[in-house]
C-alpha positions as CSV (number, residue, x, y, z in Angstrom):
1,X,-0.8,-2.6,-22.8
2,X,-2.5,-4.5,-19.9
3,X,1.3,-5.5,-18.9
4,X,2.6,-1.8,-19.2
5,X,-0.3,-0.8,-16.9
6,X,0.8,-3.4,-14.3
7,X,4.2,-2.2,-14.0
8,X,3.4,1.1,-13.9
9,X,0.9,1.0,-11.5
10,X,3.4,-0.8,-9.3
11,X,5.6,1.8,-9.2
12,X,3.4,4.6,-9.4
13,X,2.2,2.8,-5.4
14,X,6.2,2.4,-4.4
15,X,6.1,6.3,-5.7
16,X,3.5,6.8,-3.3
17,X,4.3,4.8,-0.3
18,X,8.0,6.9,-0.6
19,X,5.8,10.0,-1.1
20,X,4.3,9.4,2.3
21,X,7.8,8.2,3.7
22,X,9.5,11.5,2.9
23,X,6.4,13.5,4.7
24,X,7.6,13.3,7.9
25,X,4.7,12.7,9.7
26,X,4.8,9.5,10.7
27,X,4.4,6.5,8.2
28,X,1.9,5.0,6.3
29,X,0.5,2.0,8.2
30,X,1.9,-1.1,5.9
31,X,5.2,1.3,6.1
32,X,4.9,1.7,10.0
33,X,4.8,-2.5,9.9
34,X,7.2,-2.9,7.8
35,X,9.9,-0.4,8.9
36,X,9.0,-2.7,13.0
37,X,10.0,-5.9,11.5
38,X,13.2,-4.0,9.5
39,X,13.9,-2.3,12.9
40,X,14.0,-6.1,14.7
41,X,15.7,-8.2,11.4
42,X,17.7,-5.5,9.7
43,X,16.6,-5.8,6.3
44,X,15.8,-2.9,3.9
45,X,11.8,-1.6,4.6
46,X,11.6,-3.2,0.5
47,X,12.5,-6.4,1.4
48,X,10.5,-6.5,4.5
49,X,7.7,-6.0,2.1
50,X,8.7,-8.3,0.0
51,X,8.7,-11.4,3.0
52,X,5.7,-9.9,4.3
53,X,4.1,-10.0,0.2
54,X,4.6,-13.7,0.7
55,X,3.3,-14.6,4.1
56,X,-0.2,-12.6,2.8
57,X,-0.2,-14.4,-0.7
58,X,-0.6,-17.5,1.1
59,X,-3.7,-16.4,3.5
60,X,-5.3,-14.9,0.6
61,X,-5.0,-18.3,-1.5
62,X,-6.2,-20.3,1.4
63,X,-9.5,-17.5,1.4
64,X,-10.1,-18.4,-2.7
65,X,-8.7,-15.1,-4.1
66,X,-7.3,-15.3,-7.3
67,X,-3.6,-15.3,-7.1
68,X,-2.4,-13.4,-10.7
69,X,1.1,-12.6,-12.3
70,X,-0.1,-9.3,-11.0
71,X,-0.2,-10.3,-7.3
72,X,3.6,-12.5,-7.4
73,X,4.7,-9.2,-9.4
74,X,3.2,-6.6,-6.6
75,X,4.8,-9.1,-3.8
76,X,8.6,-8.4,-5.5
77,X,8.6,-5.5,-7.6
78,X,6.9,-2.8,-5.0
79,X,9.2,-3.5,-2.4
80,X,12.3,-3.3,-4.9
81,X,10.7,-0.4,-6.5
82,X,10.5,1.4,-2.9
83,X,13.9,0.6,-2.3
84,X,15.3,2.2,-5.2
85,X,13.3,5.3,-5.2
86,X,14.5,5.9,-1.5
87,X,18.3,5.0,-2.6
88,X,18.0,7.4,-5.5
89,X,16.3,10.1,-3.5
90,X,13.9,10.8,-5.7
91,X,11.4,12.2,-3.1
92,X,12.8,15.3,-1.1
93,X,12.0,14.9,2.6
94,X,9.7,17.3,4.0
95,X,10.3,20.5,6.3
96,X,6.9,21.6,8.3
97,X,3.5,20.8,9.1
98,X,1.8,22.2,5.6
99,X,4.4,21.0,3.5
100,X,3.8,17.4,5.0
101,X,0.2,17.3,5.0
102,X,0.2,18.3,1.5
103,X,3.1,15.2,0.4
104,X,1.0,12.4,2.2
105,X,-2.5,13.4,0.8
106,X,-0.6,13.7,-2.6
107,X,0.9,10.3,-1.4
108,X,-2.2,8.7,-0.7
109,X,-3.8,9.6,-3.8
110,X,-0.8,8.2,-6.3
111,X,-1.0,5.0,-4.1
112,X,-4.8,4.6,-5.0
113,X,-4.1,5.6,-8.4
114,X,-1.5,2.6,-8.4
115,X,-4.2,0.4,-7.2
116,X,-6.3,1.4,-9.8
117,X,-3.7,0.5,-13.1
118,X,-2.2,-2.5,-11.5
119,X,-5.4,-3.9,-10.1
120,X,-7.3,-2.6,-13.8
121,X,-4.9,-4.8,-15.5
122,X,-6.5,-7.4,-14.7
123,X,-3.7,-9.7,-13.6
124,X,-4.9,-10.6,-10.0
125,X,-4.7,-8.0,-6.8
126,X,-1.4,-7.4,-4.9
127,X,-1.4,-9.2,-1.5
128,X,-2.9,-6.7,0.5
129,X,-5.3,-5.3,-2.2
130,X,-6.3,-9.1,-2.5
131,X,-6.9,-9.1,1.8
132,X,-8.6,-6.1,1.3
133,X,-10.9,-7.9,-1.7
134,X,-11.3,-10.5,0.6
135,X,-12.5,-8.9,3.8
136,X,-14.9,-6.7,1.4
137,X,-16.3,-10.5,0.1
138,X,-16.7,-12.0,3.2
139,X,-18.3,-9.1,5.5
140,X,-20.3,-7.2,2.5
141,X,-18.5,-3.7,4.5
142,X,-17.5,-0.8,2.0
143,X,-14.1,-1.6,0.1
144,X,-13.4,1.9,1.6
145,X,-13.9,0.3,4.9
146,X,-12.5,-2.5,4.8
147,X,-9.3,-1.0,3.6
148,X,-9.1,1.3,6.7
149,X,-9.8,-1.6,8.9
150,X,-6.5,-3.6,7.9
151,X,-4.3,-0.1,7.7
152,X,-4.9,0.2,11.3
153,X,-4.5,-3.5,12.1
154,X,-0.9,-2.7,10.3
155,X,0.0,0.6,12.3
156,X,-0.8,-1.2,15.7
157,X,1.2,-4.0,14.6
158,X,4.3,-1.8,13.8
159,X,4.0,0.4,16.5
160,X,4.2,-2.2,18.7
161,X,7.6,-3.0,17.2
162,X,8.4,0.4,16.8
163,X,7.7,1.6,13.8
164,X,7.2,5.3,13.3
165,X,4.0,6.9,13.8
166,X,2.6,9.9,14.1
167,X,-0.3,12.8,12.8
168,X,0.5,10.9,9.3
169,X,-0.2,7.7,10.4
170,X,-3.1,8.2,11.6
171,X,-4.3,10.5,8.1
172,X,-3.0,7.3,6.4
173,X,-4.7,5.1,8.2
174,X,-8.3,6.5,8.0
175,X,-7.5,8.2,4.5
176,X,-6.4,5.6,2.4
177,X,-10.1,4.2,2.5
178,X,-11.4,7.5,1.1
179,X,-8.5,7.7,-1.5
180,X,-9.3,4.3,-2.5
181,X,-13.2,5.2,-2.6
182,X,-12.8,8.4,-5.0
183,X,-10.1,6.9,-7.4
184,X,-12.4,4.0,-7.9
185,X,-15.4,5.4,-8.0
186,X,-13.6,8.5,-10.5
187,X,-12.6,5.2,-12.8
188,X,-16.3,3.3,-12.3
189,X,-13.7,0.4,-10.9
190,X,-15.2,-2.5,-9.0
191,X,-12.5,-3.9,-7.2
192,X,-15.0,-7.2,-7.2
193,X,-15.5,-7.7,-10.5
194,X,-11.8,-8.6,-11.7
């Protein structure tokens, strides 16, 4: 069961990330990242997160976070589940300013709903839930917070290689905290106590 919620969790947030993809208001911040470095080496925005999985895993180690199955399984299967959900076009794109807003709030929310199950399972945070755990640990700030602090660490990054960005980015960015904050706190999860 615990397994079963890992997985699904995983692609419950490669559901979401695409959901906030196909809004067409600018992407996500990890996405906005991502999408720079696949705009400068020309692999798939999956497999950027993928290489990118790694390089956190191994700040996050050297911090003391608890590396799980869960966290090498976040690192490869959310980037391969993105990659297939875009390829199948599972997630219509988005025409107009309501219709947008209304797929990357929805997007946000099934992203911290994917936090929740994979993180719930118990089997060690993905990369950058575990950065997130991490700043949370060592500054005492709100997880919320925190969360929104890295997001837009992520969007300058990738803007600055020119990821896409725009209104959505920036609902992302600042959003994704909040998201985080009511799925949580709708759950009674304690992102510190796993």
């Amino acid at each position: 069961m615990r397994f079963s919620s890992l997985i699904f969790g995983l692609f419950l947030f490669s559901l979401g990330i695409a959901m906030t993809m196909k809004a067409n208001l600018g992407f996500a911040p990890w996405d906005v990242f991502h999408q720079g470095i696949s705009n400068i080496i020309g692999l798939s925005i999956g497999n950027v997160s993928i290489l990118i999985g790694l390089f956190i895993c191994v700040g996050v180690a050297l911090a003391g976070e608890k590396l799980g199955m869960g966290t090498i399984l976040n690192m490869l299967l959310i980037g391969f589940f993105l990659d297939r959900v875009l390829e199948l076009g599972l997630i219509p794109p988005m025409d107009g300013f309501f219709y947008g807003l209304l797929m990357m709030i929805a997007g946000l929310f099934v992203i911290s709903l994917g936090t929740y199950f994979y993180m719930g399972s118990g089997f060690g945070a993905g990369p950058r839930d575990g950065l997130m755990v991490v700043l949370e640990r060592k500054t005492g700030l709100p997880v919320g917070l925190c969360r929104a602090i890295i997001e837009s660490l992520a969007v300058l990054l990738g803007w600055l290689m020119g990821g896409p960005v725009g209104l959505g980015t920036v609902i992302a960015a600042f959003g994704i905290g909040l998201c985080v904050q009511v799925t949580f706190s709708l759950f009674k999860f304690q992102a510190t106590e796993i």
